[in-house]
Backbone of each chain as ProteinMPNN parsed JSONL, in Angstrom:
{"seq_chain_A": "XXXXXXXXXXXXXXXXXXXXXXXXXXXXXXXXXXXXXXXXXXXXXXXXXXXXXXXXXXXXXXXXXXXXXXXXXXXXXXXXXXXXXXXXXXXXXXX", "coords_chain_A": {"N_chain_A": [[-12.365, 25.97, -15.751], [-12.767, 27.717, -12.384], [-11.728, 26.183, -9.569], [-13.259, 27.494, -7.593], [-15.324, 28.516, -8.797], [-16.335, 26.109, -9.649], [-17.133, 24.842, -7.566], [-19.742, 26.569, -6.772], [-21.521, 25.938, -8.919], [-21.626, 23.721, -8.569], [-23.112, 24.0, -6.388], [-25.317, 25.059, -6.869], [-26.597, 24.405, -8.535], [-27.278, 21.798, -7.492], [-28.69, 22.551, -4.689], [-30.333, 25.087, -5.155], [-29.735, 27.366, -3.778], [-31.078, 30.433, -2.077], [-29.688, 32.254, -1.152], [-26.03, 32.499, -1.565], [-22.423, 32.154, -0.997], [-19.417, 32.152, -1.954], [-16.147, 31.978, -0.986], [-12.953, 32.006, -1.516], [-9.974, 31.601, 0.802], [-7.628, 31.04, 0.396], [-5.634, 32.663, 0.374], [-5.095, 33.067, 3.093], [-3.503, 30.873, 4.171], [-1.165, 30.792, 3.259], [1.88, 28.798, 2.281], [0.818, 26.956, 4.251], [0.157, 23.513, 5.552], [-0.931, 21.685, 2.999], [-1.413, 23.997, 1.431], [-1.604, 25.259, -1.401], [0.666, 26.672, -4.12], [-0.924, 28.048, -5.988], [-2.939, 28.454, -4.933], [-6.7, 28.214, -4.229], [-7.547, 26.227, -2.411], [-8.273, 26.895, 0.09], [-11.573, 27.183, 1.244], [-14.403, 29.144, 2.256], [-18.16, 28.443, 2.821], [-21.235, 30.342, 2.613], [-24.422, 29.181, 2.982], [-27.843, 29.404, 1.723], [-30.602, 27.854, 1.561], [-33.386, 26.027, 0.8], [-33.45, 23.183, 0.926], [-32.594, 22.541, 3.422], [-34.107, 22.756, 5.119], [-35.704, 21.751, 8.198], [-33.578, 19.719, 9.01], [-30.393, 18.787, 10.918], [-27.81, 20.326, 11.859], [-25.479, 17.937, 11.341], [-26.632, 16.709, 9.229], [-27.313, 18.653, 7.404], [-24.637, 19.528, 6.385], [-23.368, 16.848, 5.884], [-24.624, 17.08, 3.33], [-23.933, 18.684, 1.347], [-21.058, 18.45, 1.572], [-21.693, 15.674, 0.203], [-22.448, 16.733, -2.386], [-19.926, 18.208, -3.243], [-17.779, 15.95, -3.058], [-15.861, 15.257, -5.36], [-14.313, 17.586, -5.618], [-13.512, 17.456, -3.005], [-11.98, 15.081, -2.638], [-10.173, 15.912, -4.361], [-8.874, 18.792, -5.547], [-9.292, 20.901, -3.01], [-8.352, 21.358, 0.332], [-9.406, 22.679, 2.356], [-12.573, 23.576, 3.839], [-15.055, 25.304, 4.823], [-18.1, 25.63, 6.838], [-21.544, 27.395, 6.486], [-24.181, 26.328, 6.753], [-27.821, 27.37, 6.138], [-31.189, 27.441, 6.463], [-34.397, 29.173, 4.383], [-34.599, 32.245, 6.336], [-33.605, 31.852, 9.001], [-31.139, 33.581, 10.688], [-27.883, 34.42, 10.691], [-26.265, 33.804, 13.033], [-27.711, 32.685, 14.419], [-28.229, 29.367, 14.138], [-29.78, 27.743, 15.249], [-31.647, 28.132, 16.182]], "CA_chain_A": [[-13.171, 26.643, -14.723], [-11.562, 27.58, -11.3], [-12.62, 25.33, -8.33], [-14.712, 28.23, -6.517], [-16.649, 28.53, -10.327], [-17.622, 24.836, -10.138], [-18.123, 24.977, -6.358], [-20.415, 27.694, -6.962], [-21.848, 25.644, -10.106], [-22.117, 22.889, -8.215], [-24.188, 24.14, -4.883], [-26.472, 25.825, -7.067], [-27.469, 23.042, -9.164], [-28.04, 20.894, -6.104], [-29.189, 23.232, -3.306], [-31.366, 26.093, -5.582], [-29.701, 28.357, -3.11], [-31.56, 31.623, -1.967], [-28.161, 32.985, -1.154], [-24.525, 31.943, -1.821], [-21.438, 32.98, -1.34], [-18.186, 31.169, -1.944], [-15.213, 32.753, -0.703], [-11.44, 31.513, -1.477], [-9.383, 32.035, 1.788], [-6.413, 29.829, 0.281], [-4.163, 33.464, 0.903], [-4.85, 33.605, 4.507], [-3.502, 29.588, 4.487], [-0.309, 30.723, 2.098], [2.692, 28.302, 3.055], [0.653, 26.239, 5.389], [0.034, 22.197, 5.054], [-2.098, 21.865, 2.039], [-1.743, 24.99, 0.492], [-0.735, 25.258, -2.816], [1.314, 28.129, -4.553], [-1.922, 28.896, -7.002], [-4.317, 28.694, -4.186], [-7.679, 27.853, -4.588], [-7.073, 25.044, -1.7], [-9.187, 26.96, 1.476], [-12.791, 27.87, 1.008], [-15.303, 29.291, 2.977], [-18.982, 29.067, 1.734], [-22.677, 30.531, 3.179], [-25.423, 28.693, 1.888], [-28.916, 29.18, 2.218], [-31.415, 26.84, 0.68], [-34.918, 25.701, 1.803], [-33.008, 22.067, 1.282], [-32.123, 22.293, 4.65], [-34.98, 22.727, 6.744], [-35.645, 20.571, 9.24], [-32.244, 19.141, 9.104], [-29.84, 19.214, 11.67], [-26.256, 20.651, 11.556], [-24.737, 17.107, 10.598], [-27.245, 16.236, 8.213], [-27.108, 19.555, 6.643], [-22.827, 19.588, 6.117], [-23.38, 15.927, 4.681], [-25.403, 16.914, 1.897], [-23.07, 19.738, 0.879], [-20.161, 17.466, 1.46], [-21.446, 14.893, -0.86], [-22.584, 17.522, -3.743], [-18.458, 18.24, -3.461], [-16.889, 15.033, -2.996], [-14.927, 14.959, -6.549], [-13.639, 18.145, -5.1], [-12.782, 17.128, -1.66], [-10.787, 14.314, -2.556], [-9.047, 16.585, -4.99], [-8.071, 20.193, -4.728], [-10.026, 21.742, -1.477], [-8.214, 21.074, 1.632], [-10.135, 22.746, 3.744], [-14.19, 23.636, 3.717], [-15.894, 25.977, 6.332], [-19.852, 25.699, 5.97], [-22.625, 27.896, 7.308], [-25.637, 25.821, 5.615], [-29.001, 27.964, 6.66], [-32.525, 27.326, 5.611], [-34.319, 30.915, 4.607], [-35.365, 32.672, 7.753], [-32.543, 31.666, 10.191], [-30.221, 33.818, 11.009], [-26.463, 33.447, 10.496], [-25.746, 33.906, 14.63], [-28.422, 31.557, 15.673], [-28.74, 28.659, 13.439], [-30.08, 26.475, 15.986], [-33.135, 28.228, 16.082]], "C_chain_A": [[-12.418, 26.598, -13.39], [-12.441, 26.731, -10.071], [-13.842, 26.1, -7.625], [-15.806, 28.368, -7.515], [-17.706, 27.3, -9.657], [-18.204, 24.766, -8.794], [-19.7, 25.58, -6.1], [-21.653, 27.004, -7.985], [-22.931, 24.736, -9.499], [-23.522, 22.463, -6.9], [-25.277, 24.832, -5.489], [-27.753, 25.495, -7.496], [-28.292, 21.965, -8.135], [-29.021, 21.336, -5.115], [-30.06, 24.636, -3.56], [-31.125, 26.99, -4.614], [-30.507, 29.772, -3.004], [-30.414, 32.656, -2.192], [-26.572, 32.021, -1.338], [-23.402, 32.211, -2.163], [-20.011, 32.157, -1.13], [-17.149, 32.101, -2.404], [-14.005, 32.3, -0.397], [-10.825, 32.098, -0.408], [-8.111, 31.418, 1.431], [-5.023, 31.319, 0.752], [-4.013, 33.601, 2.23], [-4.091, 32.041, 4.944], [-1.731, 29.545, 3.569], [0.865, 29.871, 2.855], [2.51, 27.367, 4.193], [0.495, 24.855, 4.841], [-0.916, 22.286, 3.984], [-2.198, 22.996, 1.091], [-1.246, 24.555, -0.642], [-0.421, 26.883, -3.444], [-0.134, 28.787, -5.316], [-2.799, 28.755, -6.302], [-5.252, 27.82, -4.533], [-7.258, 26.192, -4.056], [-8.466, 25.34, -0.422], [-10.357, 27.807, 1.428], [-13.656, 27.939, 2.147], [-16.783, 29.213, 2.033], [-20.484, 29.003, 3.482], [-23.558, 29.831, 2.077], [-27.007, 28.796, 2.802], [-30.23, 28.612, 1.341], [-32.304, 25.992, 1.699], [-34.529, 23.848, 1.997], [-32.801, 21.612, 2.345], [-32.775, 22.449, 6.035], [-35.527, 21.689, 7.471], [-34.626, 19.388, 9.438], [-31.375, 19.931, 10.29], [-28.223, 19.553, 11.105], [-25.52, 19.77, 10.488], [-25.432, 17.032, 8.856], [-27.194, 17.306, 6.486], [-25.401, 19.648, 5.74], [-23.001, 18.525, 5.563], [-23.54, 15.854, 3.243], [-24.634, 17.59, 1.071], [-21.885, 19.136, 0.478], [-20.234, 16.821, 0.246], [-21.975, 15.896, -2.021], [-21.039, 17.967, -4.065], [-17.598, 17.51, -3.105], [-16.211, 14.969, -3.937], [-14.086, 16.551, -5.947], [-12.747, 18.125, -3.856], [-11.782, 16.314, -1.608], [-9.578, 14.84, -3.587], [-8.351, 17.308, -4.316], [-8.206, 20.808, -3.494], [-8.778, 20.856, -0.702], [-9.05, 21.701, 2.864], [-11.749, 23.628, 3.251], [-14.665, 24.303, 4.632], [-17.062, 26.563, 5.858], [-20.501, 26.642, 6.993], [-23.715, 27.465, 6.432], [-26.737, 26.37, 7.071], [-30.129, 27.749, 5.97], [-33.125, 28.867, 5.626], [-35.103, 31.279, 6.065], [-34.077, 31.874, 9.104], [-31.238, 32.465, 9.909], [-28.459, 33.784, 11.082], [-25.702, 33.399, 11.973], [-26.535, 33.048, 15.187], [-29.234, 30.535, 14.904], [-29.612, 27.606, 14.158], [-31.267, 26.657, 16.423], [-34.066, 27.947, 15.613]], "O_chain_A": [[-11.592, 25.715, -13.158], [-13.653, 26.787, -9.862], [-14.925, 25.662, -7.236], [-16.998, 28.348, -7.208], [-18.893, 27.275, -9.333], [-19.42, 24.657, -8.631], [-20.575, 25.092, -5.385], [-22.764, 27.521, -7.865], [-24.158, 24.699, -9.594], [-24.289, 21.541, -6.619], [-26.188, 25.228, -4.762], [-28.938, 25.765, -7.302], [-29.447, 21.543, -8.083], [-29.992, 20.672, -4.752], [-30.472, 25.293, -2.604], [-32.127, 27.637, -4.309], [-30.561, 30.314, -4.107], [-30.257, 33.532, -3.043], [-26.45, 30.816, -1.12], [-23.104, 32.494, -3.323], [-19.721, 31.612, -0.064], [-17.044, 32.744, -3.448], [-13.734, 32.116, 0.79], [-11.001, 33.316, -0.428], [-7.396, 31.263, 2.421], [-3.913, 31.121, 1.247], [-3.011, 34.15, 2.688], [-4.048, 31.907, 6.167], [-1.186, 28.474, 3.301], [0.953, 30.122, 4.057], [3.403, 26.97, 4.942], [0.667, 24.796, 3.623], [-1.814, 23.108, 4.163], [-2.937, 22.98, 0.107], [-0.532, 23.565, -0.794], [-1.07, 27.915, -3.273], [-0.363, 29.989, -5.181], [-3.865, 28.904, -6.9], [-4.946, 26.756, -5.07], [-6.854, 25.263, -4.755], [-9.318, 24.523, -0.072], [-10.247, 29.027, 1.548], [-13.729, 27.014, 2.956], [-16.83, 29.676, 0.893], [-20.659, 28.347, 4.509], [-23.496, 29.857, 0.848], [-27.277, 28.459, 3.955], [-30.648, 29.28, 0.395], [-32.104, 25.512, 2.815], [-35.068, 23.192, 2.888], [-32.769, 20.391, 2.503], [-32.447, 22.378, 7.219], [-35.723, 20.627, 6.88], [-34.9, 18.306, 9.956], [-31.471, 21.117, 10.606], [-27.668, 19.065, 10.121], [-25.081, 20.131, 9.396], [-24.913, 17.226, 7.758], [-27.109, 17.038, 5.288], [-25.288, 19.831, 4.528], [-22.865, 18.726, 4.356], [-23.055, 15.158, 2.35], [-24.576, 17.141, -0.074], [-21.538, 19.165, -0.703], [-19.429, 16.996, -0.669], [-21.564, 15.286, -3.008], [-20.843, 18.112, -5.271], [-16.529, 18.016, -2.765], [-15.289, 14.289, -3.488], [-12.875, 16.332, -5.925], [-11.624, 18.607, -3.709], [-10.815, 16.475, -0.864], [-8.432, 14.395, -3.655], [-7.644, 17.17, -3.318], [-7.205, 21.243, -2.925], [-8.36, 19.797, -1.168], [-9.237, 21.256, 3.996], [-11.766, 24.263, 2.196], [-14.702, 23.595, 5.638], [-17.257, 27.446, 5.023], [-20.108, 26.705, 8.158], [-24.118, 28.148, 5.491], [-26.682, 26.096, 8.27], [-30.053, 27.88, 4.748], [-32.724, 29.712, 6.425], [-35.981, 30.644, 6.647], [-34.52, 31.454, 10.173], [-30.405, 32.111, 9.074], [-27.965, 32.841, 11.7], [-24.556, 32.95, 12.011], [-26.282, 32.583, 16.298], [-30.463, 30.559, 14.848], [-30.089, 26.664, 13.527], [-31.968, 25.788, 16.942], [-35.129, 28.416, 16.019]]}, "seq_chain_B": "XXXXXXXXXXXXXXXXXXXXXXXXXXXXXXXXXXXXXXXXXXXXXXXXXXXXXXXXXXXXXXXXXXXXXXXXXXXXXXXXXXXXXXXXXXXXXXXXXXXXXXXXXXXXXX", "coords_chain_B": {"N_chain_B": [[-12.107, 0.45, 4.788], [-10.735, -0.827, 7.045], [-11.59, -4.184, 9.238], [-10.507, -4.113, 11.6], [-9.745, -1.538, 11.98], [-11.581, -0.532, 12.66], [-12.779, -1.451, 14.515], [-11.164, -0.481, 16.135], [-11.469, 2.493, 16.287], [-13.911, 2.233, 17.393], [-13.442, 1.553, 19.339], [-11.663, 3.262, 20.297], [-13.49, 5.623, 20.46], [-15.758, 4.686, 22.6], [-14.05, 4.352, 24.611], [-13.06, 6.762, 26.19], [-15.213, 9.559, 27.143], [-14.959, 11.67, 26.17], [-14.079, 12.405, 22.74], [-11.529, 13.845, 20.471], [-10.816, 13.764, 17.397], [-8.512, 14.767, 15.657], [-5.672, 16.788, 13.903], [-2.319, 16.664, 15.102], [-1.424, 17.229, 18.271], [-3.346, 17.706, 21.457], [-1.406, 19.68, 22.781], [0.058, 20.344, 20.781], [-1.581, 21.252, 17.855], [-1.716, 20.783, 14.633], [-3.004, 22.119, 12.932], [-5.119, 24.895, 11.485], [-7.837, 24.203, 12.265], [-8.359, 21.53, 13.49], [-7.293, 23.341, 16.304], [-9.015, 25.034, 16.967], [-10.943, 24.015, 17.611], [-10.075, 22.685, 19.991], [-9.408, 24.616, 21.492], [-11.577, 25.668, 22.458], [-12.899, 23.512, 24.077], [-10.632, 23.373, 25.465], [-11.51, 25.909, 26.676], [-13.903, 25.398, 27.848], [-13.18, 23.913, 29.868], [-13.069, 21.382, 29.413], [-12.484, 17.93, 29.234], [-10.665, 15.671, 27.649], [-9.834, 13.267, 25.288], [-7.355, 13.119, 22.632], [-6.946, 12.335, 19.3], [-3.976, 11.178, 17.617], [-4.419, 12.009, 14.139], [-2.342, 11.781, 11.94], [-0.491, 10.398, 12.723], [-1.292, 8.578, 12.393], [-2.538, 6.626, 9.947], [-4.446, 4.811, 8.554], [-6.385, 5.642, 11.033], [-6.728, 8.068, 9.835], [-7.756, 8.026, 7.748], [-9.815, 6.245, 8.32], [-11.554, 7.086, 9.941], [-12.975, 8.879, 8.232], [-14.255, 7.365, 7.147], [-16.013, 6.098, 8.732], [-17.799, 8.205, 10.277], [-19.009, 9.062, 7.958], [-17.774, 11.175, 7.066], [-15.916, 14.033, 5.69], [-13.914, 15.287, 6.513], [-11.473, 16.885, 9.051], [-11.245, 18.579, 12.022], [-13.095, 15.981, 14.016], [-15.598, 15.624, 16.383], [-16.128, 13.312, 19.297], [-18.871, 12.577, 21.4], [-19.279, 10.623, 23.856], [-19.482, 8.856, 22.419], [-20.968, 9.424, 20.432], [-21.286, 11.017, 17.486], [-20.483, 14.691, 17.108], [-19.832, 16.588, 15.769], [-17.891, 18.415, 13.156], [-15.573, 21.455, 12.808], [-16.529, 23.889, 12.102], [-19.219, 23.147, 12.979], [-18.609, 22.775, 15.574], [-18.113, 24.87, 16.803], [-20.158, 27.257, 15.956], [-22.285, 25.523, 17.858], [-20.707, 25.69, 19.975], [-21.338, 28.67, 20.521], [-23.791, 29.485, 20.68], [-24.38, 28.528, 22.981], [-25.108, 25.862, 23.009], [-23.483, 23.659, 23.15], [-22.042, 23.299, 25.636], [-24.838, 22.655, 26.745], [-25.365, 20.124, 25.454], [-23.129, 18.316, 26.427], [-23.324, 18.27, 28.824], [-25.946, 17.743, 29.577], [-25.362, 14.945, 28.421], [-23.598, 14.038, 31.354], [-20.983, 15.318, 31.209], [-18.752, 17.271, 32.989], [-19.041, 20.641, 32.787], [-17.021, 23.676, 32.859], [-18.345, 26.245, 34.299]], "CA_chain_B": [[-11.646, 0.381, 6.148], [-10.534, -2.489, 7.552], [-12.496, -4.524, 10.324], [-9.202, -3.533, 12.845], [-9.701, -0.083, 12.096], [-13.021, 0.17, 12.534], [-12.829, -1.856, 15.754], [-9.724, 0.85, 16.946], [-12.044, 3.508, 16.487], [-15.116, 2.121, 17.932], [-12.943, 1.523, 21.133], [-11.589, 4.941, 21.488], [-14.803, 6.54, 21.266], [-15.762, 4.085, 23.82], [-13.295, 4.411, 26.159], [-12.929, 8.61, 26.88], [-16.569, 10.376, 27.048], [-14.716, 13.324, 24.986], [-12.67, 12.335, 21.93], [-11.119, 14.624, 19.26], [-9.874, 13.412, 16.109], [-7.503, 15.962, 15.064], [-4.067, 16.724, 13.356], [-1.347, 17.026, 15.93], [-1.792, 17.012, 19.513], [-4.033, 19.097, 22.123], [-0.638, 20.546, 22.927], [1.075, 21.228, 19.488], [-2.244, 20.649, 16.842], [-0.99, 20.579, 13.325], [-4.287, 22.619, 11.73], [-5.996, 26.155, 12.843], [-9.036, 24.118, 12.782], [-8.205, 21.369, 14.877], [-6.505, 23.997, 17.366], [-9.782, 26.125, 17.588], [-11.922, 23.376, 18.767], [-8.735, 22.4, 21.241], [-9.347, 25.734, 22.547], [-13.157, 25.766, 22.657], [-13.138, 22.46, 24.921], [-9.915, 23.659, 27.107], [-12.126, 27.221, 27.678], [-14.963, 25.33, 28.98], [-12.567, 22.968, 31.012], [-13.663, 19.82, 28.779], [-11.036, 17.109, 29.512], [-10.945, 15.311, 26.62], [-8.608, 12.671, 24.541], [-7.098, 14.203, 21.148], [-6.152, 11.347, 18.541], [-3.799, 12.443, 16.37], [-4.894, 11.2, 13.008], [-1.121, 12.73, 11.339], [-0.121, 9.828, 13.404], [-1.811, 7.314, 12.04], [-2.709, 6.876, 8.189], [-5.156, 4.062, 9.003], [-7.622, 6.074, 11.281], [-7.383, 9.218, 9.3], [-9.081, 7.767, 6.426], [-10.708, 5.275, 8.364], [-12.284, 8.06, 10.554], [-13.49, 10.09, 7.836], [-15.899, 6.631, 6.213], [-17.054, 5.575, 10.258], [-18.23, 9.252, 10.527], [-19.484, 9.98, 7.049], [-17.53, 13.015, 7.166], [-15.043, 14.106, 4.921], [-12.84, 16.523, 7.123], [-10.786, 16.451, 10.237], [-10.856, 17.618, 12.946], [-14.469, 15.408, 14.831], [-15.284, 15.799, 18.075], [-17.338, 12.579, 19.701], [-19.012, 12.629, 23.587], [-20.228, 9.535, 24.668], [-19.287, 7.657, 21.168], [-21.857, 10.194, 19.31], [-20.547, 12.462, 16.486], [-21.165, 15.946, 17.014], [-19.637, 17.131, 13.822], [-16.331, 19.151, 12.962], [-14.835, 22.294, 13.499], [-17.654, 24.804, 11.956], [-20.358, 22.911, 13.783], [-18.344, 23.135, 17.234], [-18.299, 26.573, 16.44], [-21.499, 27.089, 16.045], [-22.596, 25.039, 19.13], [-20.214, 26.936, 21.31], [-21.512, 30.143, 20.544], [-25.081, 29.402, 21.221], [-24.506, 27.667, 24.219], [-25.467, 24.448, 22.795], [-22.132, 22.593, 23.292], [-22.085, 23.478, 26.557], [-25.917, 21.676, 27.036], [-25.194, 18.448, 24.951], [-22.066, 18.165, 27.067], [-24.021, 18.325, 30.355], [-26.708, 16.404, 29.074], [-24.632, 13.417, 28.767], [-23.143, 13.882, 31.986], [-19.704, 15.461, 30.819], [-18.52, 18.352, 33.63], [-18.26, 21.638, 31.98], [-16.835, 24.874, 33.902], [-19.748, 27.388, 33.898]], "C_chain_B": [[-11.892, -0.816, 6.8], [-11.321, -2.948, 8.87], [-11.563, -4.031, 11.439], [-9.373, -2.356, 13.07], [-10.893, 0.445, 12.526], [-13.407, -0.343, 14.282], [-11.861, -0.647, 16.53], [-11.065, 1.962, 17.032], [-12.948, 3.191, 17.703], [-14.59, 1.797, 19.401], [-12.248, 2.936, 21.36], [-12.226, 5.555, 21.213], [-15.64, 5.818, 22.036], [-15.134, 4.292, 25.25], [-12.708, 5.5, 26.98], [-14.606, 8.848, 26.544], [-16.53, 11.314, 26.149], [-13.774, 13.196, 24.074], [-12.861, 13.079, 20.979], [-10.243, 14.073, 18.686], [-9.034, 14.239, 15.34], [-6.273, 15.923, 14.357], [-3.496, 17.598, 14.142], [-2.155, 16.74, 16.988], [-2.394, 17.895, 20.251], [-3.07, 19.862, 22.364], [0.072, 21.009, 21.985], [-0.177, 20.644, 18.405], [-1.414, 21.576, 16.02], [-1.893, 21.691, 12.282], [-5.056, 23.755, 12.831], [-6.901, 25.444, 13.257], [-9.516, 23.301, 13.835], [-8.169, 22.157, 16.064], [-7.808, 24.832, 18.09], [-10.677, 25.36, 18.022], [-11.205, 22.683, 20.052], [-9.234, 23.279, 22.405], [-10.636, 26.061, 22.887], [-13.271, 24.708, 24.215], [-12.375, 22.976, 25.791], [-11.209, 25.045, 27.715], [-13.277, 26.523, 27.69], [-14.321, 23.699, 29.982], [-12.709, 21.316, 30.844], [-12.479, 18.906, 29.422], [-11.664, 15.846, 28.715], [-9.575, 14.063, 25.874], [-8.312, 12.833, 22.969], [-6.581, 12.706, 20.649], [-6.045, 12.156, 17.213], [-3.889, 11.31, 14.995], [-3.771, 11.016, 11.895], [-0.229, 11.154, 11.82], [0.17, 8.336, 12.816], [-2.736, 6.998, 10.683], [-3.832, 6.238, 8.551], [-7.212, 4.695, 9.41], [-7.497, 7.459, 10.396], [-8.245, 8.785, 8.47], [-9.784, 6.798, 7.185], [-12.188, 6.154, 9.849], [-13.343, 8.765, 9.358], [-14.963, 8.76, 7.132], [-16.238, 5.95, 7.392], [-17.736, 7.016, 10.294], [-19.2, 9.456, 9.459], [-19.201, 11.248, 6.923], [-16.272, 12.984, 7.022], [-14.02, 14.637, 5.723], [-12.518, 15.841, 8.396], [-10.656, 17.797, 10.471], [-12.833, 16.999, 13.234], [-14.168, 15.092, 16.01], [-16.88, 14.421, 18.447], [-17.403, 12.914, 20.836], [-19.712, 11.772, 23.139], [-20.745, 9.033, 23.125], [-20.574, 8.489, 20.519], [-21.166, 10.889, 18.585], [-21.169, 13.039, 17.083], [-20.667, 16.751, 15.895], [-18.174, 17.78, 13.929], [-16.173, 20.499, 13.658], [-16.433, 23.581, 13.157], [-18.658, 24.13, 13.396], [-20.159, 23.03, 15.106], [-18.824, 24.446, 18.377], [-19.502, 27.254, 16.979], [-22.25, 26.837, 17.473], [-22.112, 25.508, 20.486], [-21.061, 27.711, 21.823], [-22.62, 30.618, 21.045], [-25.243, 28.549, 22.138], [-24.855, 25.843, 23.803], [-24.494, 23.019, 23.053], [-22.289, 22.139, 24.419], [-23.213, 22.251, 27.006], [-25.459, 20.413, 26.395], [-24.205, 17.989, 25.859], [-22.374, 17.59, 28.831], [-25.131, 17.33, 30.297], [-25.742, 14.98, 29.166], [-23.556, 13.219, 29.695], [-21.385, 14.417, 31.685], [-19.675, 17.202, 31.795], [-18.021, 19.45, 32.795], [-17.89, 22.795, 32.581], [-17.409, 25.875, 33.111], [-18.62, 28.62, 33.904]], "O_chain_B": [[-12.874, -1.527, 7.015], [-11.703, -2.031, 9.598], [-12.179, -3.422, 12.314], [-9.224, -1.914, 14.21], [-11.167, 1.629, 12.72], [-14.133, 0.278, 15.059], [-12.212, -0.103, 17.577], [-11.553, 2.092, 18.155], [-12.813, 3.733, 18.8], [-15.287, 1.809, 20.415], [-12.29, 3.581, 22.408], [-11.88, 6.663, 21.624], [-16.625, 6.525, 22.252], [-15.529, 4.359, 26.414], [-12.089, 5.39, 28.038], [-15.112, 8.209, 25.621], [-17.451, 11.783, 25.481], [-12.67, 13.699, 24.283], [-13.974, 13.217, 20.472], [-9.114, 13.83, 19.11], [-9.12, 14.131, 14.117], [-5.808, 14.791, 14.225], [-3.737, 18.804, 14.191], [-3.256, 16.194, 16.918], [-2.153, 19.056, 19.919], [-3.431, 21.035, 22.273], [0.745, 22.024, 22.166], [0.094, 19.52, 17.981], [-0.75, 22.573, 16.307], [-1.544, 22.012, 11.146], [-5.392, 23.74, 14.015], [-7.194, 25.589, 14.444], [-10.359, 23.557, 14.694], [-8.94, 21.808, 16.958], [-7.826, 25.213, 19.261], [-11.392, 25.845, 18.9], [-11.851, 22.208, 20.987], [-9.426, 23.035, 23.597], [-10.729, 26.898, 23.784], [-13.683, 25.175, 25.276], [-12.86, 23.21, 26.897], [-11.662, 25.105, 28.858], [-14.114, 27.385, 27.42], [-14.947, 22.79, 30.527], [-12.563, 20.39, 31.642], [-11.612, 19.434, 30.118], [-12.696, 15.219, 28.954], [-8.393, 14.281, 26.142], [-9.227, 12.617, 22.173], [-5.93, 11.977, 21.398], [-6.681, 12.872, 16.439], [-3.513, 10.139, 14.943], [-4.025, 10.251, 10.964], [0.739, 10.879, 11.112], [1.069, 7.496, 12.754], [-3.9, 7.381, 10.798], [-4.603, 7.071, 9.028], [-8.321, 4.545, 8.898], [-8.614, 7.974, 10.345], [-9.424, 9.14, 8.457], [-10.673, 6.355, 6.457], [-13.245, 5.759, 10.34], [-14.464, 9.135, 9.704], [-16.112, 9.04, 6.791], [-16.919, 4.961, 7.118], [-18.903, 6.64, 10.409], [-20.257, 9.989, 9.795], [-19.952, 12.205, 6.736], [-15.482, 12.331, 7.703], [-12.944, 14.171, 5.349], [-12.945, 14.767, 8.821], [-10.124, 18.48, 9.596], [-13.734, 17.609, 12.657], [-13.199, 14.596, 16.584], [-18.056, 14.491, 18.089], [-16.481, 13.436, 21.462], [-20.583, 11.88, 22.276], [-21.899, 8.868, 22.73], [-21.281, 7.658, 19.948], [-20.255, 11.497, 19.147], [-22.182, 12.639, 17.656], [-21.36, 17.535, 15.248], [-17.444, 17.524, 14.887], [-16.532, 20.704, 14.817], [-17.185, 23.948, 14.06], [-18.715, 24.612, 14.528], [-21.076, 23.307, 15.879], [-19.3, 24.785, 19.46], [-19.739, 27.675, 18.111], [-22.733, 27.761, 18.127], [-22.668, 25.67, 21.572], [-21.526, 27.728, 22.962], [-22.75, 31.681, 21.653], [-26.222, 27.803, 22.149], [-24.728, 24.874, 24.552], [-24.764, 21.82, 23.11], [-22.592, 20.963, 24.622], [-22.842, 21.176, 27.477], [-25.137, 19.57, 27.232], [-24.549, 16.857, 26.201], [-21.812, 16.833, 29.622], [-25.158, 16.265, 30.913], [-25.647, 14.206, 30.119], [-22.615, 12.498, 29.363], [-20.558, 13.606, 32.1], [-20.375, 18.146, 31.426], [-16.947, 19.418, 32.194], [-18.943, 23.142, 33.116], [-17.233, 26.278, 31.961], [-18.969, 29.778, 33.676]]}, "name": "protein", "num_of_chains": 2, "seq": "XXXXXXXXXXXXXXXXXXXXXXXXXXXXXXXXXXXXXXXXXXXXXXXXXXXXXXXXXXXXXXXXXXXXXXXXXXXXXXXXXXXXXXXXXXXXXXXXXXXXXXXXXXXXXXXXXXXXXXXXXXXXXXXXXXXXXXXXXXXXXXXXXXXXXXXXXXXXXXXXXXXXXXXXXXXXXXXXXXXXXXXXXXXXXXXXXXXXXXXXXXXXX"}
């Protein structure tokens, strides 16, 4: 399975996402620290899951975090989260 | 993480109001993502102390289990996390940086 599969596998199982979208960026990272020639190193993901309401920023990125810690200390080098509960916005999470 | 390391930390987010844990330096960082909260803090005139973590094997990993937070770069004010590079982001954009920043007494250029 390729890392963004189980990523994908793995936030869905945990976080019953509404929405979710996990998006490999490892070519815009090609040649940089961390990359690797076969990619699948720099992910972006949106998540939106009622898991996260009334949580703040940190608390929210923790939980996500630890549902992909066997990944983090692997392959990922790099992670860029937008965790949203439904009904917020992706420009004004802080609402 | 050793009791030394954990004491190192807990004194330099003690002893600046604005520290960033990053890879490389505010003037040559090592990582876009470091670099874009570099440039978030210089454009609101933050004045800040960058530790480079590339530097120092020790606090990188010994940063990431005082934080609970897997990634680099973290930005503390006034020895609080405020989280990484997304969440800076984020907080920028909606002015919110800006307020927490001011809130705890940290000059920011309006």
């Amino acid at each position: 399975m390729s890392v963004a599969a189980t990523v994908e596998r793995k936030l869905r199982d945990r976080f019953a996402p509404v929405r979710l979208t996990v998006t490999d960026d490892s070519h815009r990272h090609a040649g940089h620290a961390g990359a690797r020639p076969e990619g699948e190193t720099h992910f972006s993901v949106t998540i939106v899951s009622a898991a996260f309401a009334g949580l703040g920023r940190v608390a929210r990125q923790r939980l996500v975090y630890a549902a992909l810690a066997e990944e983090l200390a692997g392959g990922i080098h790099a992670l860029s989260l937008t965790t949203l509960a439904p009904g917020e916005a992706d420009s004004n999470q802080n609402v | 993480m050793d009791t030394a390391t954990q004491e190192r930390i807990r004194q330099q987010i003690s002893e600046s109001p604005v520290v960033l844990f990053m890879k490389g330096t505010p003037v040559f960082p090592q990582c876009g993502f470091s670099a874009a909260v570099v440039q978030i803090l210089s454009h609101l005139g933050v004045k800040f102390k960058g530790v480079d973590v590339l530097s120092d094997p020790s606090v990188r990993q010994g940063i990431k289990e005082f934080s609970n937070w897997p990634t680099i770069p973290q930005l503390y004010v006034k020895g609080e996390f405020i989280g990484g590079c997304d969440i800076v982001r984020e907080m920028f954009e909606s002015g919110e940086l800006q307020q927490v920043l001011e809130e705890k007494g940290v000059p920011v250029r309006a």
